[in-house]
N, C-alpha and C positions, 0 to 999 in steps of 0.2 A: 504494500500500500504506500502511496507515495502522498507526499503533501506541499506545499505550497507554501514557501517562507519569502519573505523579503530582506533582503540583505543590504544596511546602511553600513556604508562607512564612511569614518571620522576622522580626523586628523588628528586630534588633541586629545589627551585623557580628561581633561575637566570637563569638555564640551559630552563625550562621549558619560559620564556620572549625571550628568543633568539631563541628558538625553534618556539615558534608564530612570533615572528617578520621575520623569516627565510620561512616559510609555507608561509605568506599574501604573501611574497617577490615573492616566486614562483606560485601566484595564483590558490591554492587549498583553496578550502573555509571550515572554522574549524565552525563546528557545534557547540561545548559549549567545553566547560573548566571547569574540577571541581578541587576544590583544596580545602586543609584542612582549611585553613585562609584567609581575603583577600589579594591580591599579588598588590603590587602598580604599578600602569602604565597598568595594564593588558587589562582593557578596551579598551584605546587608540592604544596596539600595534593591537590588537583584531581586532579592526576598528567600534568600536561599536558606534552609535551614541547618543550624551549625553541626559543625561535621563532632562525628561519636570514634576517632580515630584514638585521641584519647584513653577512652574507657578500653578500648582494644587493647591500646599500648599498655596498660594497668595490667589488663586480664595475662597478657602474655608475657610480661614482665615475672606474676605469678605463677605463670606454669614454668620459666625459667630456673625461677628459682626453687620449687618445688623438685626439678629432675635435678639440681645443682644439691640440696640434701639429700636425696634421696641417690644420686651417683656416690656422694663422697662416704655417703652413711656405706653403702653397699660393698665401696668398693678397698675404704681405710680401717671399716669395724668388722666387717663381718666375713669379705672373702680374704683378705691377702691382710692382715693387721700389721704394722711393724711397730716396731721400737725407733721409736727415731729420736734420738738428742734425749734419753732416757725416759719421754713420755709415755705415758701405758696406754694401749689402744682399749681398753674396755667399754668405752662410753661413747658415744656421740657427744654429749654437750660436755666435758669434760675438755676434747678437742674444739671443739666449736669453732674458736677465737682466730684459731686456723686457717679455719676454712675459711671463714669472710670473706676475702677476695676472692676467692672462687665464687662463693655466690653471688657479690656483685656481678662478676664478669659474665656469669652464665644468665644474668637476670637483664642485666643490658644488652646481651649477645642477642638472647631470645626475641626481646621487644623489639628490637631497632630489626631484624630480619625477617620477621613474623609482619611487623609493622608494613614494611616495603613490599612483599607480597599480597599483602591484604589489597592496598594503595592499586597495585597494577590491576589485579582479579576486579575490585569495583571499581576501576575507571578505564576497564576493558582494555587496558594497554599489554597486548601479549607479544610475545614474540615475533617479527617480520609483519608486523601489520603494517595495514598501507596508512598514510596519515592523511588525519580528515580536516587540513585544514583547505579552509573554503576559497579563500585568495591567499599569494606566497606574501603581498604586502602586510599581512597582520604578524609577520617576523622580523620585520623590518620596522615601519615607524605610522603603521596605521592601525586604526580598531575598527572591529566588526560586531556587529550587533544583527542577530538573527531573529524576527518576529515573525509570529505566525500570521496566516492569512485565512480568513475567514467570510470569502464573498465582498470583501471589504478591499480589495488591493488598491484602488484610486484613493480614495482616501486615508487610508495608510500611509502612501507612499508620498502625500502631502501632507501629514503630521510629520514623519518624518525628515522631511527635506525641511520643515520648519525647525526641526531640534537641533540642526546646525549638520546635516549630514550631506557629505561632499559629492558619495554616489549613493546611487539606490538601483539594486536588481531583482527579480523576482524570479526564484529558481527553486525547482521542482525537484524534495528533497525524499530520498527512499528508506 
């Protein structure tokens, strides 16, 4: 099923925030935004809801560190124990103080890698894909604003060109 967006571009990133804050205003829903660099505020004029990467990074910080006791407990207590510098392997928490860098390390190891795949899997960025950006100049030193079309494209495309937008095209998106 294909559909039918309008595609403004901008020269400027200010012009380009007032132009999305001015679109949400008039309730026309903006499909994506591409721009050369991040632009600050732009999520929120957007209306995009804040990203839960976070709580991920928490969740998998904690199973980090979960196999990081549960490796050393396994591996310093109970299969191969030694004597090292004459401390007695009997215990886990006895050793503990030990271990701490390892668990940090396996706790940050786990987050920050766990974290980057999550990122690629929801933002569908996989291996050899083709890239979808829509003109080369939104890498360069222009911004793009993608709005949907709704039997509405004349007048759209003169809201538009009032928000300060230098081109306007209307292209049938799959």
């Amino acid at each position: 099923m294909s559909t039918k967006v309008i595609q403004a571009l901008y020269n400027d990133d200010d012009i380009l925030m007032d132009a999305v804050k001015e679109t949400r205003k008039a309730h026309h829903h903006i499909e994506e935004v591409y721009t050369p660099f991040p632009v600050h505020g732009l999520d929120k004029a957007m209306g995009l809801a804040p990203t839960r990467i976070a709580i991920a990074s928490f969740l998998y910080g904690c199973v980090g560190l979960s196999v990081a006791v549960w490796m050393m407990n396994y591996i310093m207590i109970q299969d191969w124990p030694q004597d090292i510098g004459g401390k007695p392997s009997f215990s886990y928490i006895e050793n503990m103080p030990a271990f701490v860098p390892i668990m940090f390390e396996l706790t940050v190891f786990f987050a920050a890698h766990l974290m980057v795949i999550t990122f690629y899997m929801r933002s569908k960025l996989w291996p050899f894909k083709a890239a979808e950006n829509p003109d080369v100049r939104t890498t360069d030193d222009h911004f793009l604003m993608e709005v949907s079309v709704h039997d509405n494209e004349q007048e759209l495309s003169d809201f538009l060109k009032k928000t300060g937008a230098v081109e306007i095209k209307v292209v049938e998106k799959h």
